[in-house]
C-alpha positions, 0 to 999 in steps of 0.5 A, spaced: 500 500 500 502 506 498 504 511 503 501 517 505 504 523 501 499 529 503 504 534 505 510 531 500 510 532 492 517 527 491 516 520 488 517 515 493 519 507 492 518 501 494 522 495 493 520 487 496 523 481 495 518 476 498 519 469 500 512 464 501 509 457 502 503 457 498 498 450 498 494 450 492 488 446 489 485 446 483 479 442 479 478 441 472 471 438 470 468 435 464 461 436 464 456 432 459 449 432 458 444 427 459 437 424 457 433 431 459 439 436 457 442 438 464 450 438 464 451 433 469 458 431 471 463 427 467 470 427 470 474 431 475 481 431 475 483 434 483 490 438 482 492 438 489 499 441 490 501 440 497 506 445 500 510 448 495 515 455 496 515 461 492 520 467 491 519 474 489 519 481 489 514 488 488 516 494 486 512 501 487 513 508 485 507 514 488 507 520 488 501 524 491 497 518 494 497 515 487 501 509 486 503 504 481 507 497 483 508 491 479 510 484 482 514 478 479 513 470 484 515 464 481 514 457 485 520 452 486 519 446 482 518 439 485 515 434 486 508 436 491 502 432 492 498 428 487 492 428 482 486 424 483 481 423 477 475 421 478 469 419 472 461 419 472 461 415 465 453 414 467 453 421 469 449 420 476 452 418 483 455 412 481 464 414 480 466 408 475 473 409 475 479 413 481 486 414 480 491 417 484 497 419 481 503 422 483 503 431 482 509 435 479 509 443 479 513 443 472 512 451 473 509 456 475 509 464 475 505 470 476 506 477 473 502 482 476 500 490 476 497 494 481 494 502 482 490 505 485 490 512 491 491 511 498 485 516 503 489 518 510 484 519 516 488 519 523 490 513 524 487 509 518 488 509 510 483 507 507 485 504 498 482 503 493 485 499 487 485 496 481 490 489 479 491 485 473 494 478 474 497 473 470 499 466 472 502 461 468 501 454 472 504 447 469 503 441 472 505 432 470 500 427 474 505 420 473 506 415 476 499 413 477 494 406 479 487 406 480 480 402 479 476 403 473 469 400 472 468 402 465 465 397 459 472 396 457 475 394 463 470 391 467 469 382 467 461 384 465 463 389 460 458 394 463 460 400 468 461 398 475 463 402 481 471 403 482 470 400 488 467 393 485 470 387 485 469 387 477 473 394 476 480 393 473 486 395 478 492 398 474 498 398 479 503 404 480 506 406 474 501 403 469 497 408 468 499 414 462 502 420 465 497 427 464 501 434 463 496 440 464 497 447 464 493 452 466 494 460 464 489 465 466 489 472 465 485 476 472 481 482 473 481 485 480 478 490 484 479 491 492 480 495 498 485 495 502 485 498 510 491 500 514 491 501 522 499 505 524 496 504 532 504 506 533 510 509 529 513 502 528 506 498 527 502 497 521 497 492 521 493 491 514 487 487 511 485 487 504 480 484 499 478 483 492 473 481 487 475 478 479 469 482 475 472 478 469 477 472 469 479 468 463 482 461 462 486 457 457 487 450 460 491 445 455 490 438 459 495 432 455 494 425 456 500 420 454 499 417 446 492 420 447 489 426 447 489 434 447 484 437 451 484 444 450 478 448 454 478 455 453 473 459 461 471 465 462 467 468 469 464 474 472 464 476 480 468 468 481 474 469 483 475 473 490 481 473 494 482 476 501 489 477 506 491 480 513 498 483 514 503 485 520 509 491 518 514 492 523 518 499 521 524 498 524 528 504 521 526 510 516 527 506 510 526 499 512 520 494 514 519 486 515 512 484 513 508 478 514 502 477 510 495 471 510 491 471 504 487 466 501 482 466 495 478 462 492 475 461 484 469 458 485 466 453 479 467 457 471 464 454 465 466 454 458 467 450 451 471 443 450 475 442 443 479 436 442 485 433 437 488 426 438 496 425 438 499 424 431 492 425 427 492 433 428 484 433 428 481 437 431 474 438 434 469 440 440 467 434 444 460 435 445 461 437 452 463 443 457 469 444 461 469 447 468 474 449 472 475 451 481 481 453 484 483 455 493 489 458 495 492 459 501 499 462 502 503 465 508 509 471 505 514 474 508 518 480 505 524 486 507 522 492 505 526 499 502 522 504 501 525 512 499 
C-alpha cells in the first residue's frame, strides 16, 4: 500500500523481495449432458499441490497518494502432492473409475500490476485499487494406479463402481502420465485498510473481487489426447489477506502477510485433437474449472 504523501510532492519507492509457502488446489471438470439436457458431471481431475515455496519481489513508485507497483513470484519446482481423477461415465452418483497419481509443479509464475490512491484519516488509510494478474501454472500427474469400472475394463463389460470387485486395478506406474497447464489472465478490484496504532506498527487487511477472469487450460494425456478448454467468469474469483509491518528504521520494514482466495466453479467450451492425427474438434461437452489458495509471505522492505 502506498504511503501517505499529503504534505510531500517527491516520488517515493518501494522495493520487496518476498519469500512464501503457498498450498494450492485446483479442479478441472468435464461436464456432459444427459437424457433431459442438464450438464451433469463427467470427470474431475483434483490438482492438489501440497506445500510448495515461492520467491519474489514488488516494486512501487507514488507520488501524491497515487501509486503504481508491479510484482514478479515464481514457485520452486518439485515434486508436491498428487492428482486424483475421478469419472461419472453414467453421469449420476455412481464414480466408475479413481486414480491417484503422483503431482509435479513443472512451473509456475505470476506477473502482476497494481494502482490505485491511498485516503489518510488519523490513524487509518483507507485504498482503493485496481490489479491485473497473470499466472502461468504447469503441472505432470505420473506415476499413477487406480480402479476403473468402465465397459472396457470391467469382467461384465458394463460400468461398475471403482470400488467393485469387477473394476480393473492398474498398479503404480501403469497408468499414462497427464501434463496440464493452466494460464489465466485476472481482473481485480479491492480495498485495502491500514491501522499505524504506533510509529513502528502497521497492521493491514485487504480484499478483492475478479469482475472478469479468463482461462486457457491445455490438459495432455500420454499417446492420447489434447484437451484444450478455453473459461471465462464474472464476480468468481475473490481473494482476501491480513498483514503485520514492523518499521524498524526510516527506510526499512519486515512484513508478514495471510491471504487466501478462492475461484469458485467457471464454465466454458471443450475442443479436442488426438496425438499424431492433428484433428481437431469440440467434444460435445463443457469444461469447468475451481481453484483455493492459501499462502503465508514474508518480505524486507526499502522504501525512499
Amino acid at each position: 500500500m502506498a504511503e501517505s504523501l499529503s504534505a510531500d510532492t517527491a516520488l517515493h519507492y518501494r522495493i520487496q523481495p518476498l519469500f512464501s509457502v503457498q498450498k494450492r488446489n485446483l479442479n478441472e471438470y468435464v461436464f456432459a449432458e444427459d437424457n433431459t439436457g442438464t450438464y451433469r458431471k463427467l470427470s474431475c481431475l483434483e490438482w492438489n499441490n501440497g506445500m510448495s515455496f515461492s520467491i519474489g519481489a514488488k516494486l512501487e513508485v507514488s507520488w501524491h497518494g497515487f501509486f503504481v507497483s508491479v510484482h514478479d513470484i515464481e514457485a520452486l519446482r518439485g515434486r508436491h502432492g498428487a492428482m486424483y481423477d475421478s469419472d461419472w461415465l453414467e453421469l449420476d452418483e455412481v464414480k466408475n473409475s479413481y486414480s491417484v497419481s503422483d503431482n509435479s509443479l513443472r512451473s509456475s509464475f505470476t506477473l502482476g500490476v497494481e494502482t490505485g490512491y491511498e485516503f489518510p484519516s488519523g490513524y487509518f488509510s483507507f485504498t482503493p485499487f485496481t490489479a491485473f494478474d497473470y499466472d502461468y501454472l504447469s503441472m505432470k500427474a505420473s506415476d499413477g494406479y487406480g480402479w476403473y469400472g468402465g465397459t472396457a475394463y470391467s469382467r461384465t463389460t458394463e460400468n461398475v463402481p471403482y470400488d467393485s470387485k469387477d473394476a480393473k486395478y492398474f498398479r503404480q506406474g501403469e497408468l499414462r502420465s497427464i501434463d496440464y497447464a493452466v494460464l489465466m489472465y485476472t481482473l481485480w478490484t479491492g480495498l485495502d485498510i491500514s491501522f499505524r496504532p504506533f510509529s513502528s506498527i502497521e497492521l493491514g487487511i485487504r480484499g478483492a473481487v475478479s469482475p472478469y477472469l479468463f482461462i486457457d487450460a491445455y490438459d495432455c494425456h500420454e499417446g492420447g489426447y489434447r484437451y484444450h478448454d478455453q473459461i471465462q467468469g464474472f464476480f468468481s474469483a475473490y481473494r482476501y489477506s491480513v498483514s503485520a509491518a514492523y518499521h524498524f528504521c526510516r527506510n526499512w520494514s519486515v512484513k508478514m502477510e495471510y491471504s487466501w482466495g478462492i475461484c469458485r466453479t467457471v464454465y466454458g467450451t471443450d475442443s479436442c485433437s488426438e496425438t499424431g492425427k492433428g484433428t481437431r474438434g469440440n467434444t460435445g461437452t463443457q469444461s469447468g474449472f475451481s481453484s483455493a489458495v492459501k499462502a503465508l509471505s514474508v518480505g524486507i522492505e526499502w522504501k525512499k
